[in-house]
Every structure is written in C-alpha cells, then in structure tokens.
N, C-alpha and C positions, 0 to 999 in steps of 0.2 A: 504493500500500500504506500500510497504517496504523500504526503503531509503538505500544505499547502500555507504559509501565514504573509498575513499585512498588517499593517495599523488600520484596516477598516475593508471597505468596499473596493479599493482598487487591484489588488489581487486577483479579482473576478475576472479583470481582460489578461493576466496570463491561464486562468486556468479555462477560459474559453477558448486560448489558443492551443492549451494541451490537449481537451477534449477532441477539436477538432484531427489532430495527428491519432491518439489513444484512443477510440472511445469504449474500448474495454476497462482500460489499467483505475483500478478502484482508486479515489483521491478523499481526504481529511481536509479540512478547510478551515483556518482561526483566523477572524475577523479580531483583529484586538482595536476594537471599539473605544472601549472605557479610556483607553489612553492616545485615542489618535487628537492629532495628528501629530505622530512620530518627527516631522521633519526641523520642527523648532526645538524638539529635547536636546541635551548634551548628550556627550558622548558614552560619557558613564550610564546615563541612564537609557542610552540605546542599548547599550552593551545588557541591562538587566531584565530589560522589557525583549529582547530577543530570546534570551535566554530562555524566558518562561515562555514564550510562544513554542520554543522549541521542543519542552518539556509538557506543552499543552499537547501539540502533537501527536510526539512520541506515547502521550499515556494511552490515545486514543488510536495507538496499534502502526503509526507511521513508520517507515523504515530508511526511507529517503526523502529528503526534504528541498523543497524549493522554495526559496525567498523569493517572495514577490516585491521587498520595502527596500527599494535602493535605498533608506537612510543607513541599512543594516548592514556593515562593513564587510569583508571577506573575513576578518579576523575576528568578530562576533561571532561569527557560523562559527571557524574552524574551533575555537573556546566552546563554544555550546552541544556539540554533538561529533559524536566518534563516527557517525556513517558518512554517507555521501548525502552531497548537499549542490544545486544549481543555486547559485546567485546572478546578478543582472547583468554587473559590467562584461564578465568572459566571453557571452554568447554575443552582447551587443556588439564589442570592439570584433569579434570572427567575422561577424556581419558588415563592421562601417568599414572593410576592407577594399568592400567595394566602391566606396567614396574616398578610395587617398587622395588626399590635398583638398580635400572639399571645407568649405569654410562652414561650419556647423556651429547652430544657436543653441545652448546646451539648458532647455528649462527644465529646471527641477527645485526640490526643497532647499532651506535654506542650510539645513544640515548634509543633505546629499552635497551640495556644491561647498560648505567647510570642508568636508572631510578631501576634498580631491580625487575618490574613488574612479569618476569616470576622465579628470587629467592623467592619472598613472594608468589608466586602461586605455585609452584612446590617444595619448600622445605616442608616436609621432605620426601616426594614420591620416588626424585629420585635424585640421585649423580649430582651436575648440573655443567659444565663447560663453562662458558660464551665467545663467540668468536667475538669480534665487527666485521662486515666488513666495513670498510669502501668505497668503490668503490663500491660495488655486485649489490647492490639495482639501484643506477643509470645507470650502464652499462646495464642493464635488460632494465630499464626505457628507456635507448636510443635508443634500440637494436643491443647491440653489439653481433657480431657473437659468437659461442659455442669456436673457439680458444680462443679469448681473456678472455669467462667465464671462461674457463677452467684454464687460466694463474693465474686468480685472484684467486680464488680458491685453485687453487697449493698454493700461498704465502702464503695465509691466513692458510692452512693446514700445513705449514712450523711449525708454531707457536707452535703448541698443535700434532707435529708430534709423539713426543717420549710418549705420553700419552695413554692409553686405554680406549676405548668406547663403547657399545652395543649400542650404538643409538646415531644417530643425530637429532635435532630436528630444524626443519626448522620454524623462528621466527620471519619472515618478507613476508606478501604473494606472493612477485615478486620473492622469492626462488622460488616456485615451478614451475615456468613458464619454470626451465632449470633444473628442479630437475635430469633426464638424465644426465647432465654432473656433477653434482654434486655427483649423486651415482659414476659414474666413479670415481672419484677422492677420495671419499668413500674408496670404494674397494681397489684400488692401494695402501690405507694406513694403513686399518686396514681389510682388508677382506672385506667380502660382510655382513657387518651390514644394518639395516633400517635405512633410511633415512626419517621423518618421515613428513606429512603436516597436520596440522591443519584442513583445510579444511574444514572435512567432521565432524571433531565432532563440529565444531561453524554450520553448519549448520543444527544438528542433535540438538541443542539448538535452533534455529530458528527455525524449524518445530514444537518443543514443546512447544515455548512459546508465537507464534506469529498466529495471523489469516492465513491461508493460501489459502485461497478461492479467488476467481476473475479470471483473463480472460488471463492472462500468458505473459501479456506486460512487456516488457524492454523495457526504456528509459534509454539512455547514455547522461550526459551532462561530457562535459571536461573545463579546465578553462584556456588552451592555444591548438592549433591544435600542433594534432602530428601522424604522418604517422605511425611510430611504434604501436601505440593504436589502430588505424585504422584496421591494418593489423592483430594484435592480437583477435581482436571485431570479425575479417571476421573470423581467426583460431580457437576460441573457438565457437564463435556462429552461422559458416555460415551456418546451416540449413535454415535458416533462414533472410531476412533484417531488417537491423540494421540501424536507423539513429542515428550519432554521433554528436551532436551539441557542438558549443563553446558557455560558457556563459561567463558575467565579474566577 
C-alpha cells in the first residue's frame, strides 16, 4: 500500500495523477488539515508535522510513501521513515530536462522557496526565478472562489511583472487545483507560456519504483473536517464513493 500526505487538499492533484498510471495499487491519504498551511511554518516545525504525517500513515498499513508538500525537505522524509519514499523536486528536475536554459517563474510557498529545495534541484537545468506566495496555498485550502485567486495572483504577478519567462513552474500541489486561472493570468503577462505541474512526473516515479499491484482502494483520513476537501474528494474522484474520515 501507498501512503499519501499534504498539509491539506493539494495532494489530491498528485494522487489523481497516480490513479491515472495505477488504478489498481491500493493508496492511504492524510490530509493534515489542522495544521495547514504548512508553507509559512519553520523548519523545525516542518521537520515534526512530517514526521507525524508519516507515522499517521505508516499506522494505517502504508509501506511506501509519497510527499505531496514540497515545504517537506528530502531530509525530513529520509529522518522520518526507513522505507522508500517519492518526494517533489527529483521527479520535477528529470522532467525540467526538457527545458535546459528555459527561464522559469518558480511559484510556490514561502517556506518551499527559504529552504532552496527546488534551486539545489533544478540548478543548473534551468534559469530559476523564485516567487513566494504567501496567501495562494490557503485561499485554495479554504476555497476561495477563482475572483479572489485571481486577485492574488495578479499581486503576486505584480512583482516579477517587468521580467521574462518560458515557463512557470507550479511548486506547491494546491496550484494546480486552479491552475485555469493561473494560466489566465499567465497569459495576460507574458503571452501564452506553460504553466507547468509536477504531477505527473512524481507519479511517473511512483509507478517505477513502487509495487503497484492490489485492489485500487483509497482511503482519505483528514486531521480537522473540512467541507472544501469534501467537495474536492466528490470533484476529483466522484466516479466513485469516497469515505473521508477525521482522525487526531
């Protein structure tokens, strides 16, 4: 089984992209809710809030584990669990290969861009331009309507407006859940470049390195209720029912 965790709802666009490769390989899901949004904590207390995601997991029968929370370091995982584990930057930088020399808008948390995980992953591949957001990720996390993403986005865009880009790289997985209006806002500033998600090459790494065989269950545990999550679970997965439980 596969263990899945985030600070919340954005996790859900990699494990849409795993389903799509697996849709046998049984997956575990911890939304850690109660404590998002991970991206403004320190480091120490990244380091403990993983930790116990990882051990949320693992109780509930996971064996291999994929980080969905780029705030979450390499060296969080490799302290927190003796198995295998997929984290963000590896799979992303095999993929931005494709882009050598491409000038890239690097938006993500304000903790994903202290730590520098995706500058030591991605230099010297590609031109990398760091954009914290601070709001994006929890606006997401709430559900706040496409106006207001779009508001935030604009500011944020403000910043790095007079600069040029061939690509965004989207560096937190609750991006992609509005990546729509983020291309808009894209566009409006520099043309119609790619906006780019992770996604699909972390899960293009899980298919390679992980067992994929068993019976195609999801289980969602969350660690506070939240309607937004609810409602996302029924949007990405309603083929389907889904039970979403709170754990402590």
């Amino acid at each position: 089984m596969i263990g899945l965790f985030d600070s919340g709802c954005g996790g859900l666009t990699v494990l849409r992209a795993i389903r799509a490769r697996a849709p046998q390989v049984d997956i575990v899901y911890f939304g850690d809710i109660r404590n998002a949004p991970y991206g403004s904590k320190s480091q120490k207390e990244l380091e403990r809030l993983t930790k116990n995601g990882i051990q949320v997991l693992q109780s509930f029968g996971a064996k291999d584990v994929v980080s969905a929370c780029n705030s979450a370091s390499t060296s969080f995982l490799e302290g927190a669990t003796r198995g295998r584990f997929v984290e963000m930057t590896r799979p992303t930088a095999r993929a931005m290969r494709l882009l050598a020399g491409a000038r890239v808008l690097l938006l993500a948390t304000e903790a994903t861009v202290k730590s520098g995980i995706y500058n030591d992953a991605l230099d010297p591949i590609v031109s990398l331009t760091p954009l914290p957001a601070a709001l994006l990720a929890s606006s997401i996390e709430n559900g706040e309507d496409n106006a207001e993403i779009s508001r935030i986005v604009s500011t944020l865009f403000d910043i790095v407006a007079r600069k040029k880009f061939d690509a965004v790289l989207l560096a937190c997985t609750h991006y992609p859940l509005v990546r729509d209006v983020i291309q808009n806002e894209v566009d409006a500033r520099w043309g119609h470049i790619p906006v780019l998600d992770p996604a699909d090459a972390v899960a293009e790494e899980v298919v390679e390195r992980f067992p994929i065989a068993g019976g195609g269950k999801t289980t969602f545990y969350i660690s506070k209720e939240s309607a937004p999550f609810q409602r996302l679970v029924r949007r990405l997965f309603g083929a389907r029912k889904y039970a979403v439980e709170v754990v402590s």
